[in-house]
OpenMM code with the backbone's topology and positions (N, CA, C; nanometers):
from openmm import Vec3, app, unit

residues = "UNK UNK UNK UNK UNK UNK UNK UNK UNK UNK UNK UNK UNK UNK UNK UNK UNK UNK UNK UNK UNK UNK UNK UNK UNK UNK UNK UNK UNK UNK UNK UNK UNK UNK UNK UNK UNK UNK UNK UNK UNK UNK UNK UNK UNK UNK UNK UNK UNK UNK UNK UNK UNK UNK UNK UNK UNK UNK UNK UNK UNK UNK UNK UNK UNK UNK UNK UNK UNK UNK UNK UNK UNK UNK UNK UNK UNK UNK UNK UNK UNK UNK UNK UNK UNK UNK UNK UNK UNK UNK UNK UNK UNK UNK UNK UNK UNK UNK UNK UNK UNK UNK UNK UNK UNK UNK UNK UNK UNK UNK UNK UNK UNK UNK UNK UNK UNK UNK UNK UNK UNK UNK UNK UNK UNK UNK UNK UNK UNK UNK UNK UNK UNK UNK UNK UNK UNK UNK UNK UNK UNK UNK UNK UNK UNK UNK UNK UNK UNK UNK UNK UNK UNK UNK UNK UNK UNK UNK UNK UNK UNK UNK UNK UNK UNK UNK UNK".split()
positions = [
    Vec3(6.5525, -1.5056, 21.3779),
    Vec3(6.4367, -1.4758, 21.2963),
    Vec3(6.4326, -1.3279, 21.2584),
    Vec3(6.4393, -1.2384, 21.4134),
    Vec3(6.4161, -1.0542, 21.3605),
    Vec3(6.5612, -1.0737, 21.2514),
    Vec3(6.6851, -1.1376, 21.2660),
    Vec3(6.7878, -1.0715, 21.1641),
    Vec3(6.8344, -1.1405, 21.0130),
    Vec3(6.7413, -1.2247, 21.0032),
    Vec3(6.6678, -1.2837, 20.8901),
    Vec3(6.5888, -1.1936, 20.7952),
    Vec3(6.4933, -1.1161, 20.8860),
    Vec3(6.3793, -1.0241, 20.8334),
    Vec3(6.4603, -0.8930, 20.8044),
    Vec3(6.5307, -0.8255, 20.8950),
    Vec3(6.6341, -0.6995, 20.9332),
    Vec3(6.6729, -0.7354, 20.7638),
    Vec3(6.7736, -0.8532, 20.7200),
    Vec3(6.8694, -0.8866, 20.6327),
    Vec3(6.7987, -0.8989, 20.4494),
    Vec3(6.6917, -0.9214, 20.5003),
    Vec3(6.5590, -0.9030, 20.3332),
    Vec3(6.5349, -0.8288, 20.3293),
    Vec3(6.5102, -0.7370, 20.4431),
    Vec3(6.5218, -0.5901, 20.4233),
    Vec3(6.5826, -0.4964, 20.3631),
    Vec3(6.6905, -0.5466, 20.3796),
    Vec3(6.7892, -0.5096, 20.3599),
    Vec3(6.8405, -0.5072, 20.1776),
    Vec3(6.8170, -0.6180, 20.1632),
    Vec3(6.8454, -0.6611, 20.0383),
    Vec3(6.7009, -0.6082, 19.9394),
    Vec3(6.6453, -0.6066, 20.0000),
    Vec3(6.5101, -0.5390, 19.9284),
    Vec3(6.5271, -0.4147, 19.9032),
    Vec3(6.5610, -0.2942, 19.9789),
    Vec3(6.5926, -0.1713, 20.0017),
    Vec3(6.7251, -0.2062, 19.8833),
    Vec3(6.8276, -0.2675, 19.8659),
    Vec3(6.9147, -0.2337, 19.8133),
    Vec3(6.8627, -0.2705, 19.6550),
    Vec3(6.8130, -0.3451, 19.6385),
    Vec3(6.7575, -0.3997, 19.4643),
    Vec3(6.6922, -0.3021, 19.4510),
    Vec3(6.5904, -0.2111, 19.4884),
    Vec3(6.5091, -0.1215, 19.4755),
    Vec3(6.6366, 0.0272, 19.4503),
    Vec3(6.7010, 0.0455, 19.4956),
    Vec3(6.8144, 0.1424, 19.5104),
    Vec3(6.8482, 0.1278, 19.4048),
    Vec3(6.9411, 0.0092, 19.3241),
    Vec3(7.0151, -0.0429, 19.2557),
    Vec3(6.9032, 0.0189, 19.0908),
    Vec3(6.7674, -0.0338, 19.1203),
    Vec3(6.6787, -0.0657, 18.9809),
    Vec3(6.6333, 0.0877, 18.9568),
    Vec3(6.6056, 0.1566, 19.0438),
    Vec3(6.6044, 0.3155, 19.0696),
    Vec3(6.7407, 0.4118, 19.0021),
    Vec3(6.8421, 0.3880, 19.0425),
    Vec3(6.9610, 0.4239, 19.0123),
    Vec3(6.9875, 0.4339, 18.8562),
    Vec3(6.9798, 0.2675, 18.8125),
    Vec3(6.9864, 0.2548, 18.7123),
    Vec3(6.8425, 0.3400, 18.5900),
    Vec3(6.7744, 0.3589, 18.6276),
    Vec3(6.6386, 0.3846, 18.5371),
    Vec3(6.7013, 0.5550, 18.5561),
    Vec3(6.7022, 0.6037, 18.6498),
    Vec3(6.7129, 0.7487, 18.6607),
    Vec3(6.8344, 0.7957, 18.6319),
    Vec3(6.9892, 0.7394, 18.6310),
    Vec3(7.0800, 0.8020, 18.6250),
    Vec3(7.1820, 0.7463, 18.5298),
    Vec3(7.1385, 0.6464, 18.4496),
    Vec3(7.2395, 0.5937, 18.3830),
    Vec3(7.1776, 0.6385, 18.2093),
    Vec3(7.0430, 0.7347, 18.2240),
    Vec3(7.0742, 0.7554, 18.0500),
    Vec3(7.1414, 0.9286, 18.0369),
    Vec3(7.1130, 0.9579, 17.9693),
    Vec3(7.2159, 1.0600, 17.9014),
    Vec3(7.1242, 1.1727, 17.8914),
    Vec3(7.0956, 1.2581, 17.9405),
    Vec3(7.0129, 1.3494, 17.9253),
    Vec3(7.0592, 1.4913, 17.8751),
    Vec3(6.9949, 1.5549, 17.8097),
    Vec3(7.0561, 1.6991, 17.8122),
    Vec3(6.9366, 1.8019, 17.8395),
    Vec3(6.9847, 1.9267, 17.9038),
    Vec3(6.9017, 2.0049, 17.9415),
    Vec3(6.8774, 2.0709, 17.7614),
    Vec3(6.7325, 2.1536, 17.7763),
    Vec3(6.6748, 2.2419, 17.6748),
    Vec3(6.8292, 2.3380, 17.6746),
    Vec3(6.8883, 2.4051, 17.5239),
    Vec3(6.9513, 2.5435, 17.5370),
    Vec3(6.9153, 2.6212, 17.4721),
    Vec3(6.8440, 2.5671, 17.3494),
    Vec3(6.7775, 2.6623, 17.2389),
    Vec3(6.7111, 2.6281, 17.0990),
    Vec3(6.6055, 2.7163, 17.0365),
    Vec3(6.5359, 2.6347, 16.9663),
    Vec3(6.6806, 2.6380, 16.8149),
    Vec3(6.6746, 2.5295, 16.7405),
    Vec3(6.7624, 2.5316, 16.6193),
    Vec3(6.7166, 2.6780, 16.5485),
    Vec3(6.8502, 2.7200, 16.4265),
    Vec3(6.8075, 2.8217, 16.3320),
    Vec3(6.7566, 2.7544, 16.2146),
    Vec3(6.6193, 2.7936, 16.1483),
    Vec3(6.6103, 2.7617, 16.0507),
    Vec3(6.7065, 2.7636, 15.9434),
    Vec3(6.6630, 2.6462, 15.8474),
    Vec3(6.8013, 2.6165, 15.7080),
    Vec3(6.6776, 2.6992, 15.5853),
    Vec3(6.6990, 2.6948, 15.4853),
    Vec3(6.6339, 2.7316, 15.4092),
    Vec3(6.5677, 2.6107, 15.2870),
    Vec3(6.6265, 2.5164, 15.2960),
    Vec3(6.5911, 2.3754, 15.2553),
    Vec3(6.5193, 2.3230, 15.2881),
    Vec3(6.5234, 2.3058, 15.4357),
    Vec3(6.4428, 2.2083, 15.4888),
    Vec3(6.3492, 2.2918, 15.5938),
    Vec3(6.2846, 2.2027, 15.6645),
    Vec3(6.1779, 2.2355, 15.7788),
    Vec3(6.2457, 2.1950, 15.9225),
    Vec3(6.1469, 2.2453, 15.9867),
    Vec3(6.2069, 2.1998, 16.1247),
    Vec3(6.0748, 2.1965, 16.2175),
    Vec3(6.0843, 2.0318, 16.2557),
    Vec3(5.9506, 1.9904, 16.3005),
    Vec3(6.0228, 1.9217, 16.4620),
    Vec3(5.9046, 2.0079, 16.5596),
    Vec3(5.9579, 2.0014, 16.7508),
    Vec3(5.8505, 1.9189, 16.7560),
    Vec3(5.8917, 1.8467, 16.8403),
    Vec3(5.7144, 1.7386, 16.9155),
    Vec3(5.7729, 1.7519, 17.0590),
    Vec3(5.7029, 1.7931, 17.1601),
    Vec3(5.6917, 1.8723, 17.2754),
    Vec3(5.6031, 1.7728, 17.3686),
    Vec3(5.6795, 1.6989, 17.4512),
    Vec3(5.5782, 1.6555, 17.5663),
    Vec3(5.5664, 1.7201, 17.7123),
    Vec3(5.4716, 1.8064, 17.7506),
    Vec3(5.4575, 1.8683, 17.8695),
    Vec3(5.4829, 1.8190, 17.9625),
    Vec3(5.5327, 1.8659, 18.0593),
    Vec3(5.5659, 1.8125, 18.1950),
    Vec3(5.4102, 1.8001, 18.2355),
    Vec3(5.4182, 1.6830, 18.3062),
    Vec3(5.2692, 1.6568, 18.3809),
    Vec3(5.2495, 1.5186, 18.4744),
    Vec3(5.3414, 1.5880, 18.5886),
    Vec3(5.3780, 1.5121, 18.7085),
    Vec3(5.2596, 1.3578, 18.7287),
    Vec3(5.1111, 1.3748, 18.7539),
    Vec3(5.0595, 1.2730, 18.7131),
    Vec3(5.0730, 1.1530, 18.6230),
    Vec3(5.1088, 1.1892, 18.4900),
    Vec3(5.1113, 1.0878, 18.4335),
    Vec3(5.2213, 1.0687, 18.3523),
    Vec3(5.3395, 1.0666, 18.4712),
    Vec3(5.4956, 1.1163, 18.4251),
    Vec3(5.5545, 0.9545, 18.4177),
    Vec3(5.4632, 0.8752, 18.4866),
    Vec3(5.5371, 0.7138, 18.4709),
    Vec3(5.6259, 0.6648, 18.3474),
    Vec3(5.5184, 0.6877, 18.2287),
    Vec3(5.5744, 0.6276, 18.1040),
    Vec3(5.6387, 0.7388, 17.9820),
    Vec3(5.6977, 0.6715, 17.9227),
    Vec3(5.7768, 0.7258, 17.7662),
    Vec3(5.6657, 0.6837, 17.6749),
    Vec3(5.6802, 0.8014, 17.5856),
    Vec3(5.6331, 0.7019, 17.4415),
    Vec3(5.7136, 0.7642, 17.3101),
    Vec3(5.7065, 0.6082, 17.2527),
    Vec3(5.8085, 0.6358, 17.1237),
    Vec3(5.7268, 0.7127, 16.9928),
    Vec3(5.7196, 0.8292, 16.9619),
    Vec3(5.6814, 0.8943, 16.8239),
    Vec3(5.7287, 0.8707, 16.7352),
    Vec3(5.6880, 0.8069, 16.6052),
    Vec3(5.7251, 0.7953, 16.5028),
    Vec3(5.6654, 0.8912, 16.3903),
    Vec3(5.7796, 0.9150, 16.3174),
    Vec3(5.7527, 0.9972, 16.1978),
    Vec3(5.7902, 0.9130, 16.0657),
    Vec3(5.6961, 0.8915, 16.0203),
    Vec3(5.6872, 0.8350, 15.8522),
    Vec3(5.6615, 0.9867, 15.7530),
    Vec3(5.7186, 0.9194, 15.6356),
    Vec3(5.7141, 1.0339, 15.5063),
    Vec3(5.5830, 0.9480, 15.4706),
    Vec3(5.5275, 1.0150, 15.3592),
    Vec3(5.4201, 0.9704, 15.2447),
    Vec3(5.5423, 1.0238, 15.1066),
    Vec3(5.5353, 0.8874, 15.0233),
    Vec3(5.5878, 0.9557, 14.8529),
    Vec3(5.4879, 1.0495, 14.8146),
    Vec3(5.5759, 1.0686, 14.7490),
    Vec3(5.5148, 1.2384, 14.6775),
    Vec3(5.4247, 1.2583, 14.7041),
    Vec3(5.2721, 1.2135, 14.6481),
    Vec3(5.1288, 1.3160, 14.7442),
    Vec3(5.1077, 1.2175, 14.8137),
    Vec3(5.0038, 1.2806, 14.9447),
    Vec3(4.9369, 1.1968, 15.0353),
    Vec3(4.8381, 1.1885, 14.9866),
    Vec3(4.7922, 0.9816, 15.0156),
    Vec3(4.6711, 0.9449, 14.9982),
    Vec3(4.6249, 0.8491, 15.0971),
    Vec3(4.5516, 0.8151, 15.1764),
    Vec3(4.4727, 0.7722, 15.2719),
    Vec3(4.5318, 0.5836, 15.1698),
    Vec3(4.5301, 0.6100, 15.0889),
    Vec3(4.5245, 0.4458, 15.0555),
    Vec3(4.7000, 0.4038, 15.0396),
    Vec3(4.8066, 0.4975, 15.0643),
    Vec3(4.9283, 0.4498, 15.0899),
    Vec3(4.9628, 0.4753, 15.2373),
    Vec3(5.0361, 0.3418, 15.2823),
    Vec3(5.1436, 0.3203, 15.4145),
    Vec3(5.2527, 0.4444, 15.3914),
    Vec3(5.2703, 0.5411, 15.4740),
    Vec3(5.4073, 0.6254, 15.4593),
    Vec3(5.5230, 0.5261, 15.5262),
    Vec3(5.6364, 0.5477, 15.5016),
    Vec3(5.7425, 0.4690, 15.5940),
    Vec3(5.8515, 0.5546, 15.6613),
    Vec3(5.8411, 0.4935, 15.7959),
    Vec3(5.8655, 0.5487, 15.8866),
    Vec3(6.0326, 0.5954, 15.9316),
    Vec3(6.0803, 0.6780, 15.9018),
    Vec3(6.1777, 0.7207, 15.8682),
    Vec3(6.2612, 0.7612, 16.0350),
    Vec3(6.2058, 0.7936, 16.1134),
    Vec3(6.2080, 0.8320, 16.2731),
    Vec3(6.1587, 0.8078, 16.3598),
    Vec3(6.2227, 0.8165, 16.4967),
    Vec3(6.1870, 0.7697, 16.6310),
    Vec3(6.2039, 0.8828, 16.7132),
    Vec3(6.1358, 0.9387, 16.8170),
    Vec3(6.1415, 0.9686, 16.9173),
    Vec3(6.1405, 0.9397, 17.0570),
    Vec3(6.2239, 0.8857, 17.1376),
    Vec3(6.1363, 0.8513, 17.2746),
    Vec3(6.1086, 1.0235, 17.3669),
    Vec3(5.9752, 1.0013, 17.4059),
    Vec3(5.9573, 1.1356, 17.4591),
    Vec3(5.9429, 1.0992, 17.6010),
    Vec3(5.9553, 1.1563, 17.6990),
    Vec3(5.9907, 1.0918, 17.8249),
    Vec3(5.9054, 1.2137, 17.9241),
    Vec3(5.8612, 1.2829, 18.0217),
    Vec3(5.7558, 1.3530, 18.0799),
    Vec3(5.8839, 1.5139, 18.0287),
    Vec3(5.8471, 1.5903, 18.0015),
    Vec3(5.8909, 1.6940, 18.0155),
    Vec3(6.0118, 1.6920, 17.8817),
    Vec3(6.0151, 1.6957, 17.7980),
    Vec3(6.1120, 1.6488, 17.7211),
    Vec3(6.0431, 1.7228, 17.5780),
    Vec3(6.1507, 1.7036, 17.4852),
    Vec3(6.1263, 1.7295, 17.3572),
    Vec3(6.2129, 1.6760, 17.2773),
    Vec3(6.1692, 1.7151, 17.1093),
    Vec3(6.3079, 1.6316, 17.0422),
    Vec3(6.2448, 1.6561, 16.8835),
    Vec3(6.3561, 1.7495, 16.8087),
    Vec3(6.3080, 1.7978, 16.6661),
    Vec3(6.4273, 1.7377, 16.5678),
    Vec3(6.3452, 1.7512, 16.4656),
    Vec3(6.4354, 1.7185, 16.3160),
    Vec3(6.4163, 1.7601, 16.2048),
    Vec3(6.4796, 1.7888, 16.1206),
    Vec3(6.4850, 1.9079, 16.0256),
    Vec3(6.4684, 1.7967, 15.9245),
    Vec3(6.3379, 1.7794, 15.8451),
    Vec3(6.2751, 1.7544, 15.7247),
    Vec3(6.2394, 1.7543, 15.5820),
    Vec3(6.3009, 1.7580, 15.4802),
    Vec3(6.2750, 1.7654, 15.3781),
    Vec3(6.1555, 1.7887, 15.3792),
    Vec3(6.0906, 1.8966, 15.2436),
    Vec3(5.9801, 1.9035, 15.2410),
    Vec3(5.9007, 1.7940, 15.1361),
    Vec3(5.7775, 1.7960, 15.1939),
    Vec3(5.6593, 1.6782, 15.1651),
    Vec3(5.5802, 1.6717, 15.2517),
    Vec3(5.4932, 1.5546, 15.2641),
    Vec3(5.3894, 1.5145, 15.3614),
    Vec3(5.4370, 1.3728, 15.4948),
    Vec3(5.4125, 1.4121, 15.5802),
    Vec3(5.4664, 1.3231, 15.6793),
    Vec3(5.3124, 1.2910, 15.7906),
    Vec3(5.3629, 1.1662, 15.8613),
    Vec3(5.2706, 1.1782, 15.9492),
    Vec3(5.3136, 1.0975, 16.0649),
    Vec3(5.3251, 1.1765, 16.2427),
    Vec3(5.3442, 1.1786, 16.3771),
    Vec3(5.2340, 1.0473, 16.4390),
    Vec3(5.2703, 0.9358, 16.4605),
    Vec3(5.2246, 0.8645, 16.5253),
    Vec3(5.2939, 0.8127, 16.7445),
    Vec3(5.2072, 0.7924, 16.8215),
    Vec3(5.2360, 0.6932, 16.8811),
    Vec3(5.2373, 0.5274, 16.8484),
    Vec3(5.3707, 0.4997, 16.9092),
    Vec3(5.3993, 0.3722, 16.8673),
    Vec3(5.3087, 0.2876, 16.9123),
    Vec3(5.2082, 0.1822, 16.8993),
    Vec3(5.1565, 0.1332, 16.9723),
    Vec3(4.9986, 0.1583, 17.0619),
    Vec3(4.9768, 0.2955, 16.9789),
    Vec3(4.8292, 0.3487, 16.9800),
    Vec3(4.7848, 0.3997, 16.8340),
    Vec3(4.7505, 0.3543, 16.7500),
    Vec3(4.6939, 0.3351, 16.6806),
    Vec3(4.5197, 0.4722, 16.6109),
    Vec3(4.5109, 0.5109, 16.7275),
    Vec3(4.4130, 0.6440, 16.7259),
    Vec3(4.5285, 0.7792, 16.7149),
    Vec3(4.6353, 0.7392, 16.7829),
    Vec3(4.7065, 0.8764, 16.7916),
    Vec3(4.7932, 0.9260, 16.6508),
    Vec3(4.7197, 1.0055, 16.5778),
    Vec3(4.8170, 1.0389, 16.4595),
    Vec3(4.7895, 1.2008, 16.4065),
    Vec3(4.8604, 1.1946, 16.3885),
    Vec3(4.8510, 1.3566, 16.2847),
    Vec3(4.9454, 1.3822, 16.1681),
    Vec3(4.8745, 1.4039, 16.0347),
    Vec3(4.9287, 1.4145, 15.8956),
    Vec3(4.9375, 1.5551, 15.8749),
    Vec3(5.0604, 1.5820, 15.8207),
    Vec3(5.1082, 1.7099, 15.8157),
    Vec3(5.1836, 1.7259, 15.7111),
    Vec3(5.2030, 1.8592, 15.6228),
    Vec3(5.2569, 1.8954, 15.5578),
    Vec3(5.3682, 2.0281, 15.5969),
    Vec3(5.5381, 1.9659, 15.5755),
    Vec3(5.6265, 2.0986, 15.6037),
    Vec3(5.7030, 2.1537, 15.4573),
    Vec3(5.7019, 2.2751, 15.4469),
    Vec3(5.7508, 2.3059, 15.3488),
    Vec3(5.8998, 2.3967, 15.4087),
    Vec3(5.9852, 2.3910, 15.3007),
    Vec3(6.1520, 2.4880, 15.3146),
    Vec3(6.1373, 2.5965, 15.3949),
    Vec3(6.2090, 2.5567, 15.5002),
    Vec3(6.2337, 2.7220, 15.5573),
    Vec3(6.1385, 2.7131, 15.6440),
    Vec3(6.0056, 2.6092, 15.6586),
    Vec3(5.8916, 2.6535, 15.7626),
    Vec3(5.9489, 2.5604, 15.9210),
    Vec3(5.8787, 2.6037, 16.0426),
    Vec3(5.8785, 2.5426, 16.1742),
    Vec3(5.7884, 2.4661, 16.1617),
    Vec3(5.7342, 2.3851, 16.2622),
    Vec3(5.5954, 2.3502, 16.2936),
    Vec3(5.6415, 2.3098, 16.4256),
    Vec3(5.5326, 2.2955, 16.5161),
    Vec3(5.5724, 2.2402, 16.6616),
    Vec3(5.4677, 2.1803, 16.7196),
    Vec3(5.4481, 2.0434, 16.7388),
    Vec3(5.3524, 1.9725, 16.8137),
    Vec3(5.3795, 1.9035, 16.9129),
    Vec3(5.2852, 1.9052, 16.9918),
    Vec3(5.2998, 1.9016, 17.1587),
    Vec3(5.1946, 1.7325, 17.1491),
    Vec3(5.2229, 1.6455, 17.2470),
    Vec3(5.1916, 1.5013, 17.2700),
    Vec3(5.0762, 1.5503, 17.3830),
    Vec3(4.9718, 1.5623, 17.3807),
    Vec3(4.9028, 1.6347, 17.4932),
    Vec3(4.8440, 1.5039, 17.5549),
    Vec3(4.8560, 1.4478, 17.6989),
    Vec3(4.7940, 1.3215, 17.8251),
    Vec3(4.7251, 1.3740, 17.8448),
    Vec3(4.6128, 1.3274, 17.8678),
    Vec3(4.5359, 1.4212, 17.9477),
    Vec3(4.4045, 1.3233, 18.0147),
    Vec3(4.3184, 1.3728, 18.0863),
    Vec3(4.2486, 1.2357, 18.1600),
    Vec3(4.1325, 1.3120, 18.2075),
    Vec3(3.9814, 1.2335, 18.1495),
    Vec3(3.9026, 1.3220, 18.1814),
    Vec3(3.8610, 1.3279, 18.3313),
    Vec3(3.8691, 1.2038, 18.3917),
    Vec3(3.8600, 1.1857, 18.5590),
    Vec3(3.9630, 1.1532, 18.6118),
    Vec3(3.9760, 1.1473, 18.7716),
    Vec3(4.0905, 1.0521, 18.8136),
    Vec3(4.0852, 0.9457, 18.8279),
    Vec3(4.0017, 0.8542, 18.7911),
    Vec3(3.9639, 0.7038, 18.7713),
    Vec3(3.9286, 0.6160, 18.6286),
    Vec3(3.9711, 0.7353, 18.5211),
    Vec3(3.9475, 0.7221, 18.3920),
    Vec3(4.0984, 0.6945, 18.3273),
    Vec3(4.1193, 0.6223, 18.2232),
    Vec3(4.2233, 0.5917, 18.1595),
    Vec3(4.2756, 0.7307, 18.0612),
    Vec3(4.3714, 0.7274, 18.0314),
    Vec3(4.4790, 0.8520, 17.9904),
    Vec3(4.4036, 0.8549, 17.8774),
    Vec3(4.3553, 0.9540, 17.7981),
    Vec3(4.3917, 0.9910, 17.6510),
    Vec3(4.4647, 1.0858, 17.6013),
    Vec3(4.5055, 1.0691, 17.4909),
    Vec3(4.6683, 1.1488, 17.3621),
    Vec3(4.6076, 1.1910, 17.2597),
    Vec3(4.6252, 1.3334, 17.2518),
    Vec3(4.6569, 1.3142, 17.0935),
    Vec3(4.7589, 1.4300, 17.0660),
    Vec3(4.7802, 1.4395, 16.9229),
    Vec3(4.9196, 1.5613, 16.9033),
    Vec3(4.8271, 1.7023, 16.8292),
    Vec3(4.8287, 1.7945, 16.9231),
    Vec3(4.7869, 1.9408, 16.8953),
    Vec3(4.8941, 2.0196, 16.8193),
    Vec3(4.8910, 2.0805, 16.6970),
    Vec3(4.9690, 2.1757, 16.6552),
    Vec3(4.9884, 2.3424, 16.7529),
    Vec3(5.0521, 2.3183, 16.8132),
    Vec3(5.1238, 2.5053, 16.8657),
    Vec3(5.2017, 2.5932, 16.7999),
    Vec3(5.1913, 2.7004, 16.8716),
    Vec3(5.2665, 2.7975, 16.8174),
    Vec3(5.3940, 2.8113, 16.8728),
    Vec3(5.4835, 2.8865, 16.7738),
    Vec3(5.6609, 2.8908, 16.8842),
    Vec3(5.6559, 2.9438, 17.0094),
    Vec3(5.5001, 3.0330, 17.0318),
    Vec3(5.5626, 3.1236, 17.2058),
    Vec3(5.4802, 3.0777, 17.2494),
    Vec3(5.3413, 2.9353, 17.2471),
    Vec3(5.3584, 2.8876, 17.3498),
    Vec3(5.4429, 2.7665, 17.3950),
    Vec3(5.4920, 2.7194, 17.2309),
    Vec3(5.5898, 2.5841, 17.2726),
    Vec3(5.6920, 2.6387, 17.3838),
    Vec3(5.7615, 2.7780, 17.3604),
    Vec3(5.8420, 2.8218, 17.4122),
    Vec3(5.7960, 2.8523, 17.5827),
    Vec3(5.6873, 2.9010, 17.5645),
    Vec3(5.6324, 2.9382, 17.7534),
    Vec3(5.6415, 2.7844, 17.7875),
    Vec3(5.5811, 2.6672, 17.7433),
    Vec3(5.5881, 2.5367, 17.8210),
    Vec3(5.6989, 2.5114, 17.8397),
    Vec3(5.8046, 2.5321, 17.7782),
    Vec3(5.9484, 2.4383, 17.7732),
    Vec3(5.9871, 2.5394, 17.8796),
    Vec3(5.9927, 2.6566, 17.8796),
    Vec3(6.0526, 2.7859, 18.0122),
    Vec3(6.0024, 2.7572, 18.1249),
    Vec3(5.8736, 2.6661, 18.1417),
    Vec3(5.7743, 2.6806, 18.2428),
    Vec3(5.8956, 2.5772, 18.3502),
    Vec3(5.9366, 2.4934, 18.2750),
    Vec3(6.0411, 2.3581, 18.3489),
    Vec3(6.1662, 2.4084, 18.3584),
    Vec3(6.2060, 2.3806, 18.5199),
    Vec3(6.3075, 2.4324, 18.5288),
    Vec3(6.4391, 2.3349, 18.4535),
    Vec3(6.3918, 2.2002, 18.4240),
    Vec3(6.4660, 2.1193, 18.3525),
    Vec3(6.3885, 2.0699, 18.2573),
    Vec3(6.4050, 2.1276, 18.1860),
    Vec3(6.3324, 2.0117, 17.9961),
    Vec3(6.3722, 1.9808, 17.9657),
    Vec3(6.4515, 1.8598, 17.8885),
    Vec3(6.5161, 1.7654, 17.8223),
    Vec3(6.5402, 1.7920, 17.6794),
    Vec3(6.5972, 1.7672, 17.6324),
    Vec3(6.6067, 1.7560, 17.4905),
    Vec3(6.6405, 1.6008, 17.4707),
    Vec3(6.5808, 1.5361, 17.3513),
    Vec3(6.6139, 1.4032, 17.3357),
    Vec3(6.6099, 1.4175, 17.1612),
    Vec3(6.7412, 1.3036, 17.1502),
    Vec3(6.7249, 1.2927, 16.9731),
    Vec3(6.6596, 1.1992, 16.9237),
    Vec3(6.6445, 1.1910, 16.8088),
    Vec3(6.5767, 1.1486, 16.7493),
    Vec3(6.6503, 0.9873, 16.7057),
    Vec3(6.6301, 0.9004, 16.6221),
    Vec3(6.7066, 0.8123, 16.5705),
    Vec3(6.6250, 0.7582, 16.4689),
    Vec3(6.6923, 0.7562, 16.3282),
    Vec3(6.6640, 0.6541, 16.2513),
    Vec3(6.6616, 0.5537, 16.2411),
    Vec3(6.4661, 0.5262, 16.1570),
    Vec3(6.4253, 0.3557, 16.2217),
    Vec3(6.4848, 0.2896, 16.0400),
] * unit.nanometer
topology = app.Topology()
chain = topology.addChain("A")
for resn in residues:
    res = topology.addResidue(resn, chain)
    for name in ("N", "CA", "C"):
        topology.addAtom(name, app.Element.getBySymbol(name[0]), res)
């Protein structure tokens, strides 16, 4: 009976090892090395998720849609990019200029419409944040500046960089 129990143990400890292993060490990560040089064509737009050990469980996928030529509240933009942002991580792409707009996949409140023009940065940060500790998470995307995007990303001794992919 005890080497029955000893032996699920066993096998429990090892599936848990195995599902761990796999989640943490089998994707591809790269450390932060530096912000890109601006082109003179295009823009260059960072979305920045802070490290924030609490509510480090989940990813979320950012999408970036264009709007045709002007933005109007009564057209769908289409969504041209993906981000998965993962706790501590970041991940930019250099934009044609126009009007675009930064969603979470799958939250529906979280958005921000923006305009980048040639040659400009912009950098927005995915901010979690929770007004109690018994209260559910809220998001939204704050526009920053380069030196504090830059103090958050320095603040981690490992920040990620992640790319982007076309949807």
């Amino acid at each position: 009976m005890t080497s029955l129990r000893s032996f699920s143990n066993w096998v429990f400890f090892f599936c848990l090892s195995v599902c761990l292993g796999i989640q943490f060490q089998c994707t591809t990560k790269t450390k932060f090395q530096k912000l890109e040089t601006k082109q003179l064509d295009t823009g260059l737009v960072y979305v920045i998720r802070p490290e924030h050990t609490s509510l480090a469980l989940w990813d979320y996928d950012c999408i970036i849609s264009k709007y045709p030529e002007k933005f109007s509240t009564s057209v769908t933009p289409k969504p041209i990019y993906k981000i998965n942002l993962e706790n501590g991580s970041l991940g930019y792409l250099r934009l044609s200029p126009g009007t675009y707009r930064l969603d979470v996949e799958g939250k529906s409140d979280v958005t921000k419409v923006f305009q980048i023009k040639a040659g400009e940065e912009k950098y927005f940060e995915l901010k979690i944040f929770s007004e109690t500790k018994m209260s559910k998470s809220e998001m939204m995307f704050r526009e920053v500046n380069k030196e504090d995007s830059l103090s958050e990303i320095l603040s981690v001794p490992f920040f990620i960089e992640v790319k982007s992919e076309s949807i």
